[in-house]
C-alpha distance (Angstrom), angle and dihedral (degrees) to the residues before:
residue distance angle dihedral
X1 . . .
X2 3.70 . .
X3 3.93 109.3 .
X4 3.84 95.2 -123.5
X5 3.35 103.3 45.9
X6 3.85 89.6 45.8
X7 4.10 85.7 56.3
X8 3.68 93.4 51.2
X9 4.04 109.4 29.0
X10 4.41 86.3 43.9
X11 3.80 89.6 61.8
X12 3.25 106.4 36.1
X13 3.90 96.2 54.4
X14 3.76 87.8 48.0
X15 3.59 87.7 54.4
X16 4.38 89.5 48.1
X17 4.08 81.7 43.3
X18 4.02 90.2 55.1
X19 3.44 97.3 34.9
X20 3.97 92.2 53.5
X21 3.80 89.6 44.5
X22 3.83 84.9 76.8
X23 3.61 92.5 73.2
X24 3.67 99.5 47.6
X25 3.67 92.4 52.1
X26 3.95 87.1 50.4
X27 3.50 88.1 58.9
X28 3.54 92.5 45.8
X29 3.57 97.8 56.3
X30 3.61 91.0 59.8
X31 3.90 84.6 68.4
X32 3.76 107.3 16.5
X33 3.59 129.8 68.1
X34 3.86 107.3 -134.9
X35 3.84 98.7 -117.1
X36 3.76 92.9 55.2
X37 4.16 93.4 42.1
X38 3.86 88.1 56.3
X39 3.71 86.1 52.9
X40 3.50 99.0 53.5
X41 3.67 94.6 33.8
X42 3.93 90.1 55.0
X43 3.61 88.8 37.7
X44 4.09 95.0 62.1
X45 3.56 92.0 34.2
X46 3.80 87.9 63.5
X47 3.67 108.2 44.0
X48 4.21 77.2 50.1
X49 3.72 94.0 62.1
X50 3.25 94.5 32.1
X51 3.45 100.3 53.8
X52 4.10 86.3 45.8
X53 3.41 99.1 50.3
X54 3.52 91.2 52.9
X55 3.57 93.5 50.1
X56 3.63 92.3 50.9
X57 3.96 94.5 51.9
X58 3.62 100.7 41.9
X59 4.52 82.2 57.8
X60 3.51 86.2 44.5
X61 4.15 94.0 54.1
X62 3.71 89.4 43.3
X63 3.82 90.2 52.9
X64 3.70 108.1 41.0
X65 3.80 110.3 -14.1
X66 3.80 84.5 -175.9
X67 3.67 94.0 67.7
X68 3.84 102.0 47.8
X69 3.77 102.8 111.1
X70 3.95 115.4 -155.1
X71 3.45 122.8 -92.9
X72 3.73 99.0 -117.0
X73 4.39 131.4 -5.2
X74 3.68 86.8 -112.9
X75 4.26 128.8 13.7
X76 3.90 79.5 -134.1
X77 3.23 95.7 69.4
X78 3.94 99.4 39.7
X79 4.08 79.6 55.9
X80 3.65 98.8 49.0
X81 3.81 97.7 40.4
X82 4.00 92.8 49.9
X83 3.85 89.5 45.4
X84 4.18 91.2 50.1
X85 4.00 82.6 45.5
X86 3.49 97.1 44.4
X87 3.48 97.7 55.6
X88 3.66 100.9 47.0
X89 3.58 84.0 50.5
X90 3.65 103.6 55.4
X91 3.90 82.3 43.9
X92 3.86 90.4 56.1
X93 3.75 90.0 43.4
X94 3.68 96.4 59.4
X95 3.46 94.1 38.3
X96 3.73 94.1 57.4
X97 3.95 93.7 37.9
X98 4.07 91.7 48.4
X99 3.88 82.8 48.2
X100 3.80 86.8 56.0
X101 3.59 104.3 37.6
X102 3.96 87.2 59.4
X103 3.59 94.9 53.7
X104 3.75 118.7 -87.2
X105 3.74 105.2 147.1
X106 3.98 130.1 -115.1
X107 3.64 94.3 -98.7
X108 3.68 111.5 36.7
X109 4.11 86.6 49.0
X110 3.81 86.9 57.2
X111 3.87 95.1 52.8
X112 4.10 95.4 38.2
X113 4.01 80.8 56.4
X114 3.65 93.5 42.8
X115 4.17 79.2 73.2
X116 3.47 96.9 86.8
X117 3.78 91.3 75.4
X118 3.51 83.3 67.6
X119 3.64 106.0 36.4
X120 3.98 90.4 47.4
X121 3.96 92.7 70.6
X122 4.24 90.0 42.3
X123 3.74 90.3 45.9
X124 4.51 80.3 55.3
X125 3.64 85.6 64.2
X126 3.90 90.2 76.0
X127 4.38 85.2 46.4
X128 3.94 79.5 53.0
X129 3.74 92.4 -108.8
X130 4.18 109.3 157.5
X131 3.67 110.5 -126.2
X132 3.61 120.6 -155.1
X133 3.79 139.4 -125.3
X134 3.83 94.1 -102.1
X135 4.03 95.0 51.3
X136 4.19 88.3 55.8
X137 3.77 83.9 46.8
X138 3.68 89.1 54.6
X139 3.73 89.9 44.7
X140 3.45 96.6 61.0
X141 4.21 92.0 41.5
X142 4.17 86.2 54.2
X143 3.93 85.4 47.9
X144 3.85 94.2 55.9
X145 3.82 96.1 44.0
X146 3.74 90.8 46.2
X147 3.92 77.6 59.6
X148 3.53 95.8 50.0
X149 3.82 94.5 45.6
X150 3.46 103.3 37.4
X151 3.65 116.1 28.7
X152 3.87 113.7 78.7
X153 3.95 127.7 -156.7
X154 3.72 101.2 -78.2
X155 4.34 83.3 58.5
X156 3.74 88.9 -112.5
X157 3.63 128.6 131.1
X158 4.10 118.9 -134.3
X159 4.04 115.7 -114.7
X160 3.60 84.5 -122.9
X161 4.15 100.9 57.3
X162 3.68 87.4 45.1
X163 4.21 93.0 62.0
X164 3.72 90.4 41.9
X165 3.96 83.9 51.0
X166 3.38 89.3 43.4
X167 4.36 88.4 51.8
X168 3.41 87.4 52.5
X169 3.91 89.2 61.1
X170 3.84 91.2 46.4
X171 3.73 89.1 46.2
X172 4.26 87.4 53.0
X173 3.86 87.0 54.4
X174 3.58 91.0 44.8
X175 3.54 86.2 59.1
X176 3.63 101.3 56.8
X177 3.69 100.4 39.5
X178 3.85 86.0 53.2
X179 3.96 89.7 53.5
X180 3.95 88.0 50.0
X181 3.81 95.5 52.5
X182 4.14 104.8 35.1
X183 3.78 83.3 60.1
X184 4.18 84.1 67.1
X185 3.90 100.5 25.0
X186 3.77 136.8 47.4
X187 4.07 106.0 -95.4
X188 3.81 95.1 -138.9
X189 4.00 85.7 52.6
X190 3.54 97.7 39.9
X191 4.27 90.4 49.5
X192 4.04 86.3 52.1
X193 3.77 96.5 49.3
X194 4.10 86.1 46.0
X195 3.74 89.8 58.6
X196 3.94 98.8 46.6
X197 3.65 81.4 47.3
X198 3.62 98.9 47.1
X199 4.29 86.2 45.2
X200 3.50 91.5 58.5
X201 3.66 99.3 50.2
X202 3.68 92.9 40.1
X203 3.80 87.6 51.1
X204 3.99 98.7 50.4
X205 4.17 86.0 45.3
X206 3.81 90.3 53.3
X207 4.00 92.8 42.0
X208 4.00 91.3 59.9
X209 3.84 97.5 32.9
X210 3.76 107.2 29.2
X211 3.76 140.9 59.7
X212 3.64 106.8 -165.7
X213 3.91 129.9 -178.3
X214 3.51 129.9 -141.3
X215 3.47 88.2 -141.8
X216 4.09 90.3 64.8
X217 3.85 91.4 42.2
X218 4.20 98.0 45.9
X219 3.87 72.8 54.1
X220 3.38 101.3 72.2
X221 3.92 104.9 14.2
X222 3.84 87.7 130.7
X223 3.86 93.8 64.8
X224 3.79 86.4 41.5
X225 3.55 96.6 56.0
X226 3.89 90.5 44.8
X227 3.93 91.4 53.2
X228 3.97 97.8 42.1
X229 3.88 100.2 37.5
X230 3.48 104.8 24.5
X231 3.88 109.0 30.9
X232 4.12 90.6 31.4
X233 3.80 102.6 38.7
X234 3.20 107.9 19.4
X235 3.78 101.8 33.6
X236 4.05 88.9 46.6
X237 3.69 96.4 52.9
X238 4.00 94.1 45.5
X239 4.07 79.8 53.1
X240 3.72 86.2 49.8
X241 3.73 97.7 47.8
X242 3.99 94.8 40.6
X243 4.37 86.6 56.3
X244 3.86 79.8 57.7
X245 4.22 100.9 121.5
X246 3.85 85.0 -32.0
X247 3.90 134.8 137.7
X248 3.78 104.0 -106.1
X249 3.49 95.4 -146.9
X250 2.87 104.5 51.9
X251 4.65 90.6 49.4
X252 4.00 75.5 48.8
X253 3.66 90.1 55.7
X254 4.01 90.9 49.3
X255 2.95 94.6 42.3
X256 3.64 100.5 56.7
X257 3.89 79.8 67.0
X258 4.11 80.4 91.7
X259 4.12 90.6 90.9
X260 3.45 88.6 49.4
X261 3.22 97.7 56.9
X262 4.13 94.5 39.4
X263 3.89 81.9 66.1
X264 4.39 99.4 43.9
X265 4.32 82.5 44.0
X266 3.87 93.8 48.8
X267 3.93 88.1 45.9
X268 2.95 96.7 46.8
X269 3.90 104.9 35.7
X270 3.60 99.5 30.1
X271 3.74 103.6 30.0
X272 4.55 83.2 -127.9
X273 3.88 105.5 159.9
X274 3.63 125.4 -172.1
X275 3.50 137.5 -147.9
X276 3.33 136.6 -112.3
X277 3.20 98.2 -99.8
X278 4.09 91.4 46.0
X279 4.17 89.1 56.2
X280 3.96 93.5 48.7
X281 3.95 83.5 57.1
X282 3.37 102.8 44.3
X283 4.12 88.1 48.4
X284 3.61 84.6 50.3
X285 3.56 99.0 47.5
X286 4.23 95.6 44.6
X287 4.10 81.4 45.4
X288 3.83 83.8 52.7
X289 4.05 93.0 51.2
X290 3.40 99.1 39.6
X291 4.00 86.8 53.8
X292 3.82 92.8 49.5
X293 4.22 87.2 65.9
X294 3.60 95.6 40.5
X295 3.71 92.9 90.0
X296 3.25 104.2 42.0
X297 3.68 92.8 50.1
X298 3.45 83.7 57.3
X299 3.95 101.3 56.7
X300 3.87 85.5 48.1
X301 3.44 90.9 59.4
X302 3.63 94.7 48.7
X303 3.72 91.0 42.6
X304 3.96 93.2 56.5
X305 4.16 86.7 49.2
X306 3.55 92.4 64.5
């Protein structure tokens, strides 16, 4: 496949993978409490990747054994990045399911978690990372559209917009530990340790918190297999793949097209509307995270010039 098209088609159908995701968990939480559905999810998503990966390096060895780097400088470090990510995803997870389960619609949860394209370069100030002008501009145009779309007439914010807010901080963090570790470990190895990680913290939560039936999960196993094969195996590789010799910007900047999609899937799907008010703060907020990659994309441009 054509370089190009690979950097620009890869991202964008993660982003219409993600974005759909919204509405199988939705339907999930009707039967699924959120500890257990980040168990399962996690659960599929790793015997996916697993399996994969696998796959990919037993052709590799058959082909040219000589080529087939190592999965990570040291297997410490492959463990103790996937146990940082795993638990900071299984946090995000339940904080973006709970968020769901209580009644925060398709849409708005994709743009609340569309945040953490912002929040990732303020949470760089405390790794000393300068942030520019046009990032605190986008700050504050996130910050009003989270008031638009979350705050209702009584100046209160639902229980369930705060955990999705709250996921979109845990999804920031995510971010940077990820970046720390996949400069030491294999990404595709490091994302399938995360998820085994993830399922077995997910699983002991649910065990002491949640009774779950069979009934309610045979219920929805179509959603669940769409959110742990598709939207964690599949969509992660297809991120994995499109970061391949690619501006990262500019994948970011696709990719952000996941909140868009949240809202044309819930529409569409679900039949969720929002007001007025909701659609002027999900414009602002997408304005806000397209703005927050605007400069960088710019200093990677001037970088490559020199």
């Amino acid at each position: 496949m054509n370089k190009k098209i690979r950097q620009n088609l890869f991202p964008v159908l993660t982003a219409l993978i993600w974005g759909t995701a919204f509405v199988a968990q939705s339907v999930s939480a009707e039967h699924v409490p959120p500890l257990t559905f980040g168990a399962i999810r996690c659960s599929m998503a790793f015997a996916a990747l697993a399996l994969g990966l696998t796959i990919v390096r037993m052709v590799q060895k058959k082909r040219n054994p000589e080529r087939v780097e190592p999965l990570a400088k040291s297997p410490k470090d492959l463990l103790l990045g996937g146990l940082c990510c795993g638990v900071v995803m299984a946090t995000a997870n339940f904080l973006q399911q709970t968020g769901l389960s209580q009644g925060t619609s398709v849409g708005k949860a994709g743009f609340i978690t569309a945040l953490y394209i912002v929040l990732v370069p303020i949470l760089g100030l405390f790794l000393h990372k300068k942030v520019t002008a046009a990032v605190w501009i986008s700050v504050v145009l996130a910050a009003v559209g989270l008031y638009f779309l979350c705050m209702n007439e009584a100046l209160t914010i639902e229980k369930s917009d705060l955990m999705i807010m709250l996921c979109s901080l845990a999804f920031a963090v995510h971010i940077l530990v990820i970046d720390h570790f996949t400069r030491k470990v294999n990404g595709v190895a490091l994302s399938t340790v995360q998820f085994a990680v993830a399922a077995v913290v997910s699983e002991i939560g649910a065990v002491l918190t949640e009774t779950p039936t069979l009934s309610g999960i045979m219920e929805c196993i179509l959603p669940l297999l769409y959110v742990g094969v598709i939207s964690g195996g599949v969509g992660y590789t297809l991120q994995i793949l499109a970061q391949k010799d690619a501006n990262p910007t500019v994948v970011s900047l696709l990719l952000s097209l996941e909140s868009v999609f949240s809202v044309l899937s819930g529409a569409i799907i679900l039949h969720d509307r929002l007001t007025g008010r909701e659609l002027l703060g999900c414009v602002l907020m997408l304005l806000a995270v397209v703005l927050a990659q605007l400069p960088a994309r710019s200093k990677v441009a001037k970088q490559q010039n020199i």
